[in-house]
Every structure is written in structure tokens, then in C-alpha cells.
Backbone as CSV, one residue per row, in Angstrom:
resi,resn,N_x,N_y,N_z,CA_x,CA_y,CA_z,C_x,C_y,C_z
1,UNK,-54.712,-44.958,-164.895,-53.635,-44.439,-165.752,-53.335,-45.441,-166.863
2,UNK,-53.059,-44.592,-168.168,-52.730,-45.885,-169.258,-51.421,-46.116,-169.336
3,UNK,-51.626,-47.906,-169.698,-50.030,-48.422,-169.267,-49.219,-48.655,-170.794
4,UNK,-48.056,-48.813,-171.448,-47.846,-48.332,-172.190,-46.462,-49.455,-172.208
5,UNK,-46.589,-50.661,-172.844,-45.807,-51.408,-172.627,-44.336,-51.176,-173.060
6,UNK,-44.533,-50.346,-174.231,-42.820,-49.867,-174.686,-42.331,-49.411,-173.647
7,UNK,-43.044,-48.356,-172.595,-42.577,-47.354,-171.614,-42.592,-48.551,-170.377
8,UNK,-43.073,-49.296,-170.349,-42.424,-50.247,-169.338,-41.022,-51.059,-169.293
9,UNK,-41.071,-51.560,-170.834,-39.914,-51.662,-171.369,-38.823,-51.176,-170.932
10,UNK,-38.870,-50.221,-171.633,-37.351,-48.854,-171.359,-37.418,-49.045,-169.714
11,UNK,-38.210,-48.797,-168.805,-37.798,-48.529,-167.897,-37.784,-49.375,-166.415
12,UNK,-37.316,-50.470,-167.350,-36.918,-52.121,-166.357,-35.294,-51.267,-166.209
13,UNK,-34.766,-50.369,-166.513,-33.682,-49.863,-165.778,-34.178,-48.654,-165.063
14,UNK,-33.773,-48.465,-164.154,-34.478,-47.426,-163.118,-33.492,-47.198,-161.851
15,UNK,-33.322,-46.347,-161.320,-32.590,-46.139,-160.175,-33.082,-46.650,-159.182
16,UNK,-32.245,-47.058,-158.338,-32.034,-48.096,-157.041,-32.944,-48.115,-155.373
17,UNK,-32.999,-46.733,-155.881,-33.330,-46.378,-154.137,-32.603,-45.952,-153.323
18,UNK,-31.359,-46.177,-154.104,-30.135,-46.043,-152.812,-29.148,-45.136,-153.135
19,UNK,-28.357,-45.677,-154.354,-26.776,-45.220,-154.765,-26.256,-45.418,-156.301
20,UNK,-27.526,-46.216,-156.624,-26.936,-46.490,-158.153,-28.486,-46.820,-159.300
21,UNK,-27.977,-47.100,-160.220,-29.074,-47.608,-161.492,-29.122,-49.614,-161.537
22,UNK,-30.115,-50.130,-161.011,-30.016,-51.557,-161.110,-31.484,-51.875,-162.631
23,UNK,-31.168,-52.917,-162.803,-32.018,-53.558,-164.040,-32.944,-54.827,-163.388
24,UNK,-33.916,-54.120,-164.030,-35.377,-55.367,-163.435,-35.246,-56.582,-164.349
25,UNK,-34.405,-56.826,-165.163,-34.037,-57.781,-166.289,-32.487,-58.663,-165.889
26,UNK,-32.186,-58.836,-164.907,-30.764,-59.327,-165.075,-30.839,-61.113,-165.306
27,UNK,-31.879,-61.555,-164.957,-31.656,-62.981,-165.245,-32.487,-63.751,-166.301
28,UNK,-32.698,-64.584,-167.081,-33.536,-65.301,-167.555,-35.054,-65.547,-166.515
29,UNK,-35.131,-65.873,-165.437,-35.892,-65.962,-164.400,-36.531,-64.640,-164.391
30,UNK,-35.987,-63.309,-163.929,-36.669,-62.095,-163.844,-37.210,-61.811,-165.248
31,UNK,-36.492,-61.998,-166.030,-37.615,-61.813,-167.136,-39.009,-62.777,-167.459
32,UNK,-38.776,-63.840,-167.188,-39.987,-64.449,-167.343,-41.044,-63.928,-166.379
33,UNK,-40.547,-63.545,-165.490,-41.739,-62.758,-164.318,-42.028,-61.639,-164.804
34,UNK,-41.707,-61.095,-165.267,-41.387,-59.590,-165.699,-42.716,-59.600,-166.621
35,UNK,-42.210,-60.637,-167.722,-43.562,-60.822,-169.006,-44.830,-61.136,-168.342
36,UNK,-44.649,-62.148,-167.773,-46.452,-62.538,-167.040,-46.800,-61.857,-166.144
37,UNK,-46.007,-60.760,-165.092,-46.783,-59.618,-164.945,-47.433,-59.042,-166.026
38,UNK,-47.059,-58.874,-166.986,-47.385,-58.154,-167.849,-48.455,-58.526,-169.052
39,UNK,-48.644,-59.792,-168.746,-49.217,-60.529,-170.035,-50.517,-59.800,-170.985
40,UNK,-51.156,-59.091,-169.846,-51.993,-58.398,-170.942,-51.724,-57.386,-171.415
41,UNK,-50.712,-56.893,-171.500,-49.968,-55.938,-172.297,-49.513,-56.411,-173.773
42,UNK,-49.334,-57.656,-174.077,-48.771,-58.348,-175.190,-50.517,-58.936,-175.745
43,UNK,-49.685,-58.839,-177.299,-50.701,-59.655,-177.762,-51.215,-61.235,-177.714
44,UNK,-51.966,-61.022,-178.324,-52.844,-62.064,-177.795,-52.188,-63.377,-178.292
45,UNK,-51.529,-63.566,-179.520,-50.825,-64.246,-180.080,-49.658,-64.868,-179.132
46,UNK,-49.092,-64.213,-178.345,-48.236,-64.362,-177.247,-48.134,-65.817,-176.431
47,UNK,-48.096,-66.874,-176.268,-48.139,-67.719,-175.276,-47.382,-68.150,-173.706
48,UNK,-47.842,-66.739,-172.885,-46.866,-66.810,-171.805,-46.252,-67.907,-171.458
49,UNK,-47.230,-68.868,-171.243,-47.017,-69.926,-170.447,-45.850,-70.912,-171.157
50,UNK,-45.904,-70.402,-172.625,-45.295,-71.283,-173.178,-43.846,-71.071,-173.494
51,UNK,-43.718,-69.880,-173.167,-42.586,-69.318,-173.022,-41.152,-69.986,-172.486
52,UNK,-40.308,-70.189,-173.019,-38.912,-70.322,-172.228,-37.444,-69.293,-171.938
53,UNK,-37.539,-68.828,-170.822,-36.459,-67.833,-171.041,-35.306,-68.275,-170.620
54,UNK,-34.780,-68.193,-171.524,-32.921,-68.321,-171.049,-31.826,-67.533,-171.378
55,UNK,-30.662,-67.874,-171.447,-29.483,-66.643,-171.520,-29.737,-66.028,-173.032
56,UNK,-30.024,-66.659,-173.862,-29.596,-66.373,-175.112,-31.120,-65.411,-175.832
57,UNK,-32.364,-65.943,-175.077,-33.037,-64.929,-175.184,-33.270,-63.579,-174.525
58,UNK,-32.394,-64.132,-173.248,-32.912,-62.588,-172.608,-31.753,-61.632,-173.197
59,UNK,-30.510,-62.123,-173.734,-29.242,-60.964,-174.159,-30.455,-60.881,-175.675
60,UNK,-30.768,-61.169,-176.622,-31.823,-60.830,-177.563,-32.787,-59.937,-177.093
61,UNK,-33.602,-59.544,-175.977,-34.350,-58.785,-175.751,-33.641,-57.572,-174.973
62,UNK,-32.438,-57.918,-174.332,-31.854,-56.577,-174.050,-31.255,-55.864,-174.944
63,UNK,-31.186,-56.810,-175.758,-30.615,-55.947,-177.674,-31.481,-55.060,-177.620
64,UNK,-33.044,-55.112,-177.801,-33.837,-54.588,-178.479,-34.248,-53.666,-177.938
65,UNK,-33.832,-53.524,-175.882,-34.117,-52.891,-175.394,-33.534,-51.332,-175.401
66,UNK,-31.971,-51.972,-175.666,-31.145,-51.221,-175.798,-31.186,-49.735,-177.399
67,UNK,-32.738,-50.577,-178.289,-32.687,-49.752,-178.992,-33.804,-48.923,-178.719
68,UNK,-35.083,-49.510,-177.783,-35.572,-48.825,-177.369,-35.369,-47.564,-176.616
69,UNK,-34.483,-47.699,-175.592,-34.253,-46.337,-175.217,-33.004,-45.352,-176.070
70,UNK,-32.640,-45.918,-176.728,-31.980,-44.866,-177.684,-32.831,-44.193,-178.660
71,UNK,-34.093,-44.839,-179.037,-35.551,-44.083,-179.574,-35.808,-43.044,-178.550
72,UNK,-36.291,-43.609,-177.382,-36.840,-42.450,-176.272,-36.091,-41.510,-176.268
73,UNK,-34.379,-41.406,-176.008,-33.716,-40.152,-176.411,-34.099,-39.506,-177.156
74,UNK,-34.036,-40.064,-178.025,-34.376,-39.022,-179.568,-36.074,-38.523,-179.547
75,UNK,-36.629,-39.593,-178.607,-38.352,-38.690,-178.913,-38.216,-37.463,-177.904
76,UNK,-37.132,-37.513,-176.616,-37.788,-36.260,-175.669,-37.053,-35.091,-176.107
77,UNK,-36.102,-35.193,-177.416,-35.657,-34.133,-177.818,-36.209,-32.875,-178.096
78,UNK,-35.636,-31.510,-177.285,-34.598,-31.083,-177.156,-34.442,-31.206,-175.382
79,UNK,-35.334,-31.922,-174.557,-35.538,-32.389,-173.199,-34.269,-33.068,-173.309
80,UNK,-33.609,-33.470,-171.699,-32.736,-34.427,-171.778,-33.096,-35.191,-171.842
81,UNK,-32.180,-36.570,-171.956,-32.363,-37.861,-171.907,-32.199,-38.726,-170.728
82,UNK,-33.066,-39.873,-170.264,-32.334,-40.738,-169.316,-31.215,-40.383,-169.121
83,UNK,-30.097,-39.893,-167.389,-28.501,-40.547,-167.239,-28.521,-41.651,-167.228
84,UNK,-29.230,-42.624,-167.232,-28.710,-43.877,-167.272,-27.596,-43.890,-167.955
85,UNK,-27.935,-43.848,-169.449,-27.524,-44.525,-170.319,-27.095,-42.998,-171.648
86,UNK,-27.490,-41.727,-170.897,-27.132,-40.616,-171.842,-25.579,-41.056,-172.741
87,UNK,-24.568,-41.283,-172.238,-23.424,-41.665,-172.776,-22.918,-42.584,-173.731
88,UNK,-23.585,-43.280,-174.240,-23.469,-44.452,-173.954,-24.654,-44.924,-175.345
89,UNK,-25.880,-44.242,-175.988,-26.801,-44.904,-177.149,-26.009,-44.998,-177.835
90,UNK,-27.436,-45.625,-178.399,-26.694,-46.526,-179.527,-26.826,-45.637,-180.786
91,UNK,-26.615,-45.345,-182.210,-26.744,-44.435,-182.924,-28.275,-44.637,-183.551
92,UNK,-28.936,-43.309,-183.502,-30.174,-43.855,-184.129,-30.314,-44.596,-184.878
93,UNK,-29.902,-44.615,-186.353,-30.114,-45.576,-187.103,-29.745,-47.037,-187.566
94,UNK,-28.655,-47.047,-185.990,-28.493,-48.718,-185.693,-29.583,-49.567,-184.647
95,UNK,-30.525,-47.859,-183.759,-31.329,-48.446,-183.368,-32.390,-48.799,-183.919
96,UNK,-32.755,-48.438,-185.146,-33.865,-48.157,-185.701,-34.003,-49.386,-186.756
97,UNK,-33.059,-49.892,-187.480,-32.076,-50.999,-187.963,-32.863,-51.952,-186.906
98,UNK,-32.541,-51.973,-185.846,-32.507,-52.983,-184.489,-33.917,-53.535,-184.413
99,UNK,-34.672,-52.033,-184.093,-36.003,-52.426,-184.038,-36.864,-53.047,-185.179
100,UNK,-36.487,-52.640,-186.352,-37.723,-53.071,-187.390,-36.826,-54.448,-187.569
101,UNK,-35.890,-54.406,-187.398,-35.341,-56.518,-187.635,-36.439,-57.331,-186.455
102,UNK,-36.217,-56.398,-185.377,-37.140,-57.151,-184.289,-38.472,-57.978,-184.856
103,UNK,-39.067,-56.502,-185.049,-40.656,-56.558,-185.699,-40.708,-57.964,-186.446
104,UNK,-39.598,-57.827,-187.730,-39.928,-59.146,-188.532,-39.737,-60.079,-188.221
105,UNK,-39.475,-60.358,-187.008,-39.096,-61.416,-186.836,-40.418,-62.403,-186.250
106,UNK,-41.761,-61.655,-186.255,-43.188,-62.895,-186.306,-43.798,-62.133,-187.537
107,UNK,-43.389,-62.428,-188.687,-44.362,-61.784,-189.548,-45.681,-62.294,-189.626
108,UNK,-46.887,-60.765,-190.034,-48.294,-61.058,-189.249,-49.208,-60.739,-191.144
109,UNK,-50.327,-61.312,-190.972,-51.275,-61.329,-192.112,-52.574,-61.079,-191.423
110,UNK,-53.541,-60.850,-192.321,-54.827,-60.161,-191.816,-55.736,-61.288,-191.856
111,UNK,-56.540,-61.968,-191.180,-57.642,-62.625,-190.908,-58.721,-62.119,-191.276
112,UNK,-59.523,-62.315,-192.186,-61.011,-61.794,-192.298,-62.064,-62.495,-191.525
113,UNK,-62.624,-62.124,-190.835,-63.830,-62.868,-190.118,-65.669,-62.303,-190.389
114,UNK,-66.113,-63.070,-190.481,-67.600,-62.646,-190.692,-68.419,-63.404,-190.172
115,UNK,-69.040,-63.376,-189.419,-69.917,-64.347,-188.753,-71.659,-63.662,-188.734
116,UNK,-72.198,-64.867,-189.308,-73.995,-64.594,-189.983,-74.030,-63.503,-188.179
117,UNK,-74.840,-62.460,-188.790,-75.534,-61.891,-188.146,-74.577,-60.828,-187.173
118,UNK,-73.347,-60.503,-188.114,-72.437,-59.876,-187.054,-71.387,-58.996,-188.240
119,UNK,-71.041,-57.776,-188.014,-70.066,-57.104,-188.806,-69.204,-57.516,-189.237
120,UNK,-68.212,-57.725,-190.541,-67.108,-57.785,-190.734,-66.130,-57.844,-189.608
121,UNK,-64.668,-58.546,-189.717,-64.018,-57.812,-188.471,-62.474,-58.558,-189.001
122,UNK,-61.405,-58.102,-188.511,-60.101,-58.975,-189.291,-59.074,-58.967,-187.682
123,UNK,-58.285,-59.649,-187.841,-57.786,-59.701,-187.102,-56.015,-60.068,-187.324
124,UNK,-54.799,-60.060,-186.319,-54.112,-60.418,-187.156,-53.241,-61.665,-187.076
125,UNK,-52.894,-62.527,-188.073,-52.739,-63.635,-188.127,-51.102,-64.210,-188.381
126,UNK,-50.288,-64.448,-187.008,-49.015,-65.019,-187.435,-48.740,-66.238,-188.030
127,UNK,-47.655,-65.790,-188.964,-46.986,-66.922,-189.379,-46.021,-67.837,-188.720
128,UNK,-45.658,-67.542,-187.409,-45.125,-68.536,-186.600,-45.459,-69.107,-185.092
129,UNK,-45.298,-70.513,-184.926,-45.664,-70.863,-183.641,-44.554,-70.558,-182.388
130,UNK,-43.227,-69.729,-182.746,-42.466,-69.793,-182.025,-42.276,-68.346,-181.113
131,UNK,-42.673,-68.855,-179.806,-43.033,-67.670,-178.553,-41.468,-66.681,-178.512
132,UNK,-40.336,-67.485,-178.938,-39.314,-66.456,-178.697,-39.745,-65.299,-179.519
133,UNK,-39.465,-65.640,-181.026,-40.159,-64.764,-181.795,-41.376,-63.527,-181.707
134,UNK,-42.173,-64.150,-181.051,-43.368,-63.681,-180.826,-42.801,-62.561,-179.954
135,UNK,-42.245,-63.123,-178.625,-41.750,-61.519,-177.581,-41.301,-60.715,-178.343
136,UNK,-39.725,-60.608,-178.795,-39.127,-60.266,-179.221,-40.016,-58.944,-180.372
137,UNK,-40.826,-59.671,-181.372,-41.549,-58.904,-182.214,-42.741,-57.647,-181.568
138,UNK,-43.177,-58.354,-180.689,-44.401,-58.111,-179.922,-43.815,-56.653,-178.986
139,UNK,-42.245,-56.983,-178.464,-42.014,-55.721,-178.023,-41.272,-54.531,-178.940
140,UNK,-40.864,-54.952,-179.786,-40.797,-53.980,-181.017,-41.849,-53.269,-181.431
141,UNK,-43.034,-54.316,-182.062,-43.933,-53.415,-182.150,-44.632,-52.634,-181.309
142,UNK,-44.921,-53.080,-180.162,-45.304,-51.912,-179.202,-44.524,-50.604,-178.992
143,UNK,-42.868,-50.469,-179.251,-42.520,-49.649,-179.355,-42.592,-48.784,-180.707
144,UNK,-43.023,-49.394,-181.773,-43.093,-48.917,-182.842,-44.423,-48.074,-182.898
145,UNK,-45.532,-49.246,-182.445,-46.920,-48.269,-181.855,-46.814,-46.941,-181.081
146,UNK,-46.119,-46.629,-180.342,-45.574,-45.913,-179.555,-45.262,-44.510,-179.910
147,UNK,-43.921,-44.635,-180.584,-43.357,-43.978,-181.366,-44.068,-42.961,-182.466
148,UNK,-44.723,-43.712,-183.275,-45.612,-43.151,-184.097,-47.489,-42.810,-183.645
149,UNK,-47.063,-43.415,-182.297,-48.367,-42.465,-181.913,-48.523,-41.235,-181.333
150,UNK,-49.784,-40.786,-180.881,-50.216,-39.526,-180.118,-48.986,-39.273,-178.775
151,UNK,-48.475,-40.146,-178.300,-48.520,-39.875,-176.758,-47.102,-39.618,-176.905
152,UNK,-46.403,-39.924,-178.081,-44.624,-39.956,-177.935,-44.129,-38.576,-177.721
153,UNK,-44.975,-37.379,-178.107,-45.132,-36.148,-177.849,-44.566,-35.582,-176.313
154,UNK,-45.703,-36.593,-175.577,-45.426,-36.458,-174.381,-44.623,-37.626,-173.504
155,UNK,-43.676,-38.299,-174.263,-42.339,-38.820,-173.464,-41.769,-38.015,-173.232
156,UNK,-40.634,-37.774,-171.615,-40.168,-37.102,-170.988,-39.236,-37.821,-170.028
157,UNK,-37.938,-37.901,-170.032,-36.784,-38.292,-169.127,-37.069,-37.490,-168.180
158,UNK,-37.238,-38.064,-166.711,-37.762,-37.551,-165.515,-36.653,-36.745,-164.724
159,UNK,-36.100,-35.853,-164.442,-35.720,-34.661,-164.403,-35.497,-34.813,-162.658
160,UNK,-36.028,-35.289,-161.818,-35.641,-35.829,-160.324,-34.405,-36.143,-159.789
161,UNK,-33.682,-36.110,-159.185,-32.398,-36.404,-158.679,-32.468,-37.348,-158.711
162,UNK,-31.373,-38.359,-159.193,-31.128,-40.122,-159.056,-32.224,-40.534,-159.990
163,UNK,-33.580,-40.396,-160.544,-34.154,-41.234,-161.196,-33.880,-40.817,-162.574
164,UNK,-33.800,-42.494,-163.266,-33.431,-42.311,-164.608,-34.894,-42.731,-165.321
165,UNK,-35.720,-42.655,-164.814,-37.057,-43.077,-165.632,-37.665,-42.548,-166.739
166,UNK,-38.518,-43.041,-167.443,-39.128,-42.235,-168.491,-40.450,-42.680,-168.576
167,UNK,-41.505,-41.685,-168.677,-42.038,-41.719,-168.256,-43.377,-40.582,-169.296
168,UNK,-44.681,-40.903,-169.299,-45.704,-40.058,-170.468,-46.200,-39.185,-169.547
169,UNK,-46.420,-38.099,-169.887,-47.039,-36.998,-169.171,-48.787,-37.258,-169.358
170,UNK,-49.214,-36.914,-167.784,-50.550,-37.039,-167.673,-50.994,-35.756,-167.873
171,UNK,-50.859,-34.604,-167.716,-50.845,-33.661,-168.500,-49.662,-32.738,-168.207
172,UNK,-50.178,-31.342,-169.035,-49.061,-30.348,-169.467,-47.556,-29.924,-168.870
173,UNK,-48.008,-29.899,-167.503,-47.010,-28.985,-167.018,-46.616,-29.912,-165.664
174,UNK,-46.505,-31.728,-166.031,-46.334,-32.786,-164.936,-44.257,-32.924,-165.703
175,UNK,-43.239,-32.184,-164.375,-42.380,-32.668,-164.765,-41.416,-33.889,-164.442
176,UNK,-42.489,-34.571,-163.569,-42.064,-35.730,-162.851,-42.596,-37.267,-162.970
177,UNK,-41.846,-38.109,-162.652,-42.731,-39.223,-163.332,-43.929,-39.684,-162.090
178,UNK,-43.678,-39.494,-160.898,-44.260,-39.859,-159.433,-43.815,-39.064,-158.468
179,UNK,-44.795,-38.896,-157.564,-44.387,-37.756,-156.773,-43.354,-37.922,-155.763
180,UNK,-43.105,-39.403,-155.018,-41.607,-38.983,-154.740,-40.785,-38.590,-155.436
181,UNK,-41.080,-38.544,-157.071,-39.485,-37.767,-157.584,-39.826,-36.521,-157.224
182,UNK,-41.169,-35.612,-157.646,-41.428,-34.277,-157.146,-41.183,-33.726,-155.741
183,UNK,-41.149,-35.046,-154.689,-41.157,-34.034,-153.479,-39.361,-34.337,-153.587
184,UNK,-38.653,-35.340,-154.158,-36.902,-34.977,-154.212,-36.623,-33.121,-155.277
185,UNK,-37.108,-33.573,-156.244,-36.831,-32.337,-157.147,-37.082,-31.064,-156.314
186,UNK,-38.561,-30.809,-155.090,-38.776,-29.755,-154.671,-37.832,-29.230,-153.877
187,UNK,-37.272,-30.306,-152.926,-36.394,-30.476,-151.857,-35.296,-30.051,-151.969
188,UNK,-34.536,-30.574,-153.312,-33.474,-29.984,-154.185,-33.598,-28.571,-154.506
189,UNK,-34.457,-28.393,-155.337,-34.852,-27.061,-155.325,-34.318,-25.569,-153.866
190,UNK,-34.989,-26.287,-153.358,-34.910,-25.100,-151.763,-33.814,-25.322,-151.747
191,UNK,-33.445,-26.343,-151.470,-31.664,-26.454,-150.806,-31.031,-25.373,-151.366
192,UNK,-31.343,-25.664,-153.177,-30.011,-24.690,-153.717,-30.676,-23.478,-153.424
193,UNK,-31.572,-22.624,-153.372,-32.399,-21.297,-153.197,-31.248,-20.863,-151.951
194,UNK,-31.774,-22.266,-150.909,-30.890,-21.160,-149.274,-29.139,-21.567,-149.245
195,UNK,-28.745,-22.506,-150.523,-27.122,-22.506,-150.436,-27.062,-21.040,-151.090
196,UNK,-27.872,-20.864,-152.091,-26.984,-19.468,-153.149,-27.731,-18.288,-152.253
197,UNK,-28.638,-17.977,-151.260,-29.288,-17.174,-150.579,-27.884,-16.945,-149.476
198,UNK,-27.195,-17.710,-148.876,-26.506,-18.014,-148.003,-25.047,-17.245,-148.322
199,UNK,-24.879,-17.673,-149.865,-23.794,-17.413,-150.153,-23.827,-15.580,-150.449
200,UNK,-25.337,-15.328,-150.983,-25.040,-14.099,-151.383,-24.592,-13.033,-150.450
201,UNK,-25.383,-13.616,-149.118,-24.921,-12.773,-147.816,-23.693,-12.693,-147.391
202,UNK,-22.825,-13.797,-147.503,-21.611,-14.037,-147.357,-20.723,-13.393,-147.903
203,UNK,-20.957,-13.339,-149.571,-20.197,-12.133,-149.987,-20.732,-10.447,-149.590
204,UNK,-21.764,-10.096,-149.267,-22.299,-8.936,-149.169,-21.160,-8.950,-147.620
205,UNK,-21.211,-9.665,-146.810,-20.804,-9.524,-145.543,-18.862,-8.955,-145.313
206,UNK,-18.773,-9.795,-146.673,-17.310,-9.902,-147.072,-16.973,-8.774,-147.861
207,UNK,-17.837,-7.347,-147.988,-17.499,-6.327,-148.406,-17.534,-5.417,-148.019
């Protein structure tokens, strides 16, 4: 399955398991784990290792996160949105504001490369050595990649009882992000079939 780092992004908030919505991001620490799981998801420019996370970067990347999923709202439109956070976005065009400040913040130039006996090829070339920067940009643009690609079509707020995930459709007619949400949604399903089946008899009985 293809992994889709914006959509990982957004959905470091996710429901609990239990009773509520918890965040895979709450400390400086979880985020640094968070990224080097992830490292080949980021570009190459990236220097995990070199990375330092602390308070002041991780409230900076939950900024950005925070504009990320106020994008995803607006892409699964006229679908609902995450409950997480349905109440509560940010206005599009403060998210949108949000994100492209992100972006600039490693501005990138094109590398030409040619090597005897080998095609043209370019690559792209930052102007800064500084890794905060680099995240920060690196997950903007992946959401920006995102957004304006093929697959944003098929973003979809997962529709399951309790999960707030979001999640790309593997194909057409998938309204779930994983199948424990499908076998909750099915489950749900019946219930209400034999509550309103139950009830109809009840009034038929009551006449």
C-alpha cells in the first residue's frame, strides 16, 4: 500500500481505542520518534539524526499540522470531515497562509547534474543547513504534493464509529480506513436495522 506522508501527518490524531481522541505528537520525544520512523518518507535533504526536537519546535509543527487537516476538510468535501477537530478548523485561508509560510521556510534551487556517459538529471538544492527548517518545510510540501495531486480525490474522513482518521481510498467503493473500522461500522449498522425493526413492531403491537 502507498504511504503518503501528509496523510500520516494529519492522522498522528486518531482515536484511542477506548473513550476518546489522543495525539501521537504530545511531546518533543514522540515526535522525534515519530520522524525516524518515518525517515524515508522525507526528503533526502532531511538530517534525521541531526535533528533536535523540543517544545518550541514541536508547537511549530503542530501549527502546521493544524493546517493540514483543515486542508483535508476542505479536500473530502461534500463528505464529512474528521470529528476530531470538525468544530474547531482553522479558516481555509489562514490555513493555506500557514502552509505555504511553512514551505518557505527551506527555500530549494535546481541542481543540474551530468555525468560523461549518463543523461542529464537535476535535482533539488537547499539553501539552508538548518534541520528545523527542513521538517517543518518538508512537511508542508508533502502536503502541498498531496493536495494538488491525483490521490486528494480520493481523501475520505473515515465514517466508523469513534475513528477520526483520514485516510486514501484503495479503491471505489472502500468506505473505511481498516477493517476493524468496517467490522464496527457493520456492527453498528445491524444494531440500528433490529433497534428500528423492534420498534416498528412495537408500535404495530400498540395499535
Amino acid at each position: 500500500m502507498r504511504r503518503f506522508l501528509a496523510v500520516e501527518f494529519a492522522t498522528t490524531i486518531r482515536h484511542d481505542g477506548q473513550s476518546g481522541v489522543t495525539d501521537d505528537l504530545p511531546t518533543p520525544e514522540a515526535l522525534g520518534a515519530w520522524v525516524a520512523e518515518r525517515a524515508e518518507l522525507f526528503d533526502a535533504g532531511l538530517d534525521v539524526a541531526a535533528l533536535r526536537c523540543d517544545e518550541e519546535l514541536l508547537s511549530e509543527v503542530l501549527a502546521v499540522r493544524q493546517a493540514v487537516r483543515a486542508l483535508f476538510a476542505r479536500a473530502v468535501r461534500p463528505g464529512p470531515p474528521s470529528p476530531a477537530d470538525a468544530h474547531r478548523l482553522l479558516p481555509v485561508d489562514e490555513a493555506m497562509t500557514r502552509l505555504n509560510t511553512a514551505v518557505a521556510r527551506e527555500p530549494l534551487t535546481v541542481w543540474l547534474e551530468w555525468p560523461d556517459g549518463a543523461a542529464p538529471s537535476a535535482r533539488p538544492l537547499s539553501s539552508t543547513d538548518n534541520q528545523r527548517d527542513k521538517l517543518i518545510a518538508a512537511l508542508a510540501r508533502a502536503t502541498t504534493a498531496f493536495l494538488t495531486g491525483p490521490f486528494r480525490e480520493r481523501l475520505r474522513a473515515c465514517t466508523a464509529p469513534r475513528c477520526v482518521r483520514y485516510f486514501v481510498q484503495g479503491h471505489g467503493r472502500q468506505e473505511w480506513c481498516k477493517p476493524g473500522c468496517a467490522d464496527r461500522a457493520r456492527a453498528a449498522r445491524y444494531y440500528q436495522r433490529q433497534r428500528a425493526g423492534r420498534s416498528a413492531r412495537d408500535e404495530g403491537a400498540g395499535t
